[in-house]
C-alpha positions in Angstrom: -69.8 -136.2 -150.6 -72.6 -136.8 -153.4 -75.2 -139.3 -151.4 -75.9 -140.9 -154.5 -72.7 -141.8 -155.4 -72.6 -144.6 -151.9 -74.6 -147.4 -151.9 -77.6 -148.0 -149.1 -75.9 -149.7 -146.8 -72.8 -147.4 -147.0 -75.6 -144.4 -146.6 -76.7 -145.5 -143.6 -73.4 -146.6 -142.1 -72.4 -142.9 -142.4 -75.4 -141.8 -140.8 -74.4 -144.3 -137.7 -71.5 -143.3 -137.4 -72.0 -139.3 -138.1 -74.7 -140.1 -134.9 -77.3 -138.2 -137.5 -80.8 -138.5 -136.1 -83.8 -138.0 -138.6 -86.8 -136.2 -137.1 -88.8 -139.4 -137.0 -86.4 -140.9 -135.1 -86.3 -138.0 -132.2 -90.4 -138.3 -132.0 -90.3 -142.1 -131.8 -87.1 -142.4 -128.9 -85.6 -144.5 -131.6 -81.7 -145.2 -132.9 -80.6 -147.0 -136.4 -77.7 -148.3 -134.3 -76.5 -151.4 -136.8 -76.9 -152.0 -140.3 -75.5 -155.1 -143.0 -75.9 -155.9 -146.4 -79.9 -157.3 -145.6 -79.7 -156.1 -142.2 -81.1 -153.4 -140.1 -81.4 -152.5 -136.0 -82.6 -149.9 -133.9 -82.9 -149.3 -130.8 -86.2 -147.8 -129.1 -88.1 -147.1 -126.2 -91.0 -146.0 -125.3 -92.1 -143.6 -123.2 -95.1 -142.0 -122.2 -95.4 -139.6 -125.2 -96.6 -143.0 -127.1 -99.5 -144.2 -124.9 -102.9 -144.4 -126.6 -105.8 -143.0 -124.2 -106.0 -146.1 -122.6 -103.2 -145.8 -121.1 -101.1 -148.2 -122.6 -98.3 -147.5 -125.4 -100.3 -147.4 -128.7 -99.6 -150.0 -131.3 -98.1 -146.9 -133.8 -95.1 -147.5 -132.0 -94.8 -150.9 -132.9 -95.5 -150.4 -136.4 -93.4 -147.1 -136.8 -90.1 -149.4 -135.4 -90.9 -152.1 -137.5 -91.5 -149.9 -140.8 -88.2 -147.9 -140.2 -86.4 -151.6 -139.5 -88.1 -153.3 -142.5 -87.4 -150.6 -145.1 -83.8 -149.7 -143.8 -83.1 -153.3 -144.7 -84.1 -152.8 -148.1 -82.1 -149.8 -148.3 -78.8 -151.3 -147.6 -79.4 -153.7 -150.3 -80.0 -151.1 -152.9 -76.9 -149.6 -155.4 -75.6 -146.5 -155.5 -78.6 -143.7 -156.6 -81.2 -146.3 -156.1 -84.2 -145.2 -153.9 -87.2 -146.8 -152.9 -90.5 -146.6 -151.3 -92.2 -148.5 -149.0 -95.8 -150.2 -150.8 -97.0 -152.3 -147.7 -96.4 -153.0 -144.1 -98.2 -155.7 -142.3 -97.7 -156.2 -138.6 -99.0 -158.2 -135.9 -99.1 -157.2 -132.5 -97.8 -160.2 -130.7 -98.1 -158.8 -126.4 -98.3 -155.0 -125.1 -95.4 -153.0 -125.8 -93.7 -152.2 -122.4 -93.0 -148.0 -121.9 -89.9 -147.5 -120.3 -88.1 -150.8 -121.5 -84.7 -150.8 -123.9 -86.2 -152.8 -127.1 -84.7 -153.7 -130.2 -86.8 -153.6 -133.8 -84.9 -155.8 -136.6 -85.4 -155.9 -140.2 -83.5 -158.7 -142.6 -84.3 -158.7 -146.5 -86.2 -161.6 -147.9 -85.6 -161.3 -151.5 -84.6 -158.4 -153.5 -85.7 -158.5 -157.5 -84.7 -155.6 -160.1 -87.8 -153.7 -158.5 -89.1 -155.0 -155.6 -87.5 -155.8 -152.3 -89.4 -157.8 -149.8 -88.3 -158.1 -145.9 -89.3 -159.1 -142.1 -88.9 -157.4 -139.1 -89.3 -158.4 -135.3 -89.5 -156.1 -132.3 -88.3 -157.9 -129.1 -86.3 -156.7 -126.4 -83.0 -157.8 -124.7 -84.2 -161.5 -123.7 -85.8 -162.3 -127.3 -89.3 -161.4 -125.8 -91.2 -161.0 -129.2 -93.6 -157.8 -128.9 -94.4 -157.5 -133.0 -93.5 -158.9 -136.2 -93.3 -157.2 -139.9 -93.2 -158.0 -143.3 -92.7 -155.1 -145.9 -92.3 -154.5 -149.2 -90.6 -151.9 -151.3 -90.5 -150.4 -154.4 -87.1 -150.1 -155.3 -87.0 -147.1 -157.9 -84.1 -146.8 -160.9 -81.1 -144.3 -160.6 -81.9 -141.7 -162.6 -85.7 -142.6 -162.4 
């Protein structure tokens, strides 16, 4: 099947349900494992191939969740052949991210314009603990463009 011809949140349906795994995804011990119109979720944990030299799990984690839950919100807002690219991600550390713990990084849009899609993310884990939070905005680029 042509991937432009399905819509982003069809996309990334099929790659939940095909269990397809990009490479990102294998370094960070993270899972797109739901996705809506506006709404994203994976699942990730850390382990400790993500500590900083301090010992603790490096705020890249964080961030990398957030980014992948924030922009794959966009994406399944955008029409078939649509693309985008992510122009800024701003996240504040809320606590230490626990290693070895199940947690869960959410994305919902915002708004989406003709161009621009704007969305928040948090990462918390299975009590609503909240480790980080996201905002992100994407350029949302043409079919055909």
């Amino acid at each position: 099947m042509d991937m432009k011809t399905l819509t982003g949140a069809e996309m990334l349906q099929g790659s939940i349900k095909n269990n397809m795994q990009v490479s990102m995804g294998v370094t960070m011990n993270m899972s797109l494992v739901s996705v809506e119109h506006g709404y994203a979720r994976f699942e990730a944990i850390a382990t400790d191939k993500h500590l900083n030299p301090m010992g603790g799990v490096h705020g890249g984690f964080a961030a990398t969740v957030l980014d992948s839950a924030t922009a794959c919100a966009v994406h399944s807002v955008l029409e078939a052949g649509e693309t985008y690219g992510t122009i800024d991600l701003n996240v504040k550390m809320m606590r230490p991210v626990p290693q070895d713990v199940l947690l869960f990084g959410e994305g919902k849009i915002l708004n989406r314009s003709k161009s621009l899609g704007v969305s928040e993310g948090k990462l918390v884990d299975a009590n609503g603990k909240l480790y980080a939070h996201a905002t992100c905005t994407c350029k949302i680029i043409p079919a055909g463009t």
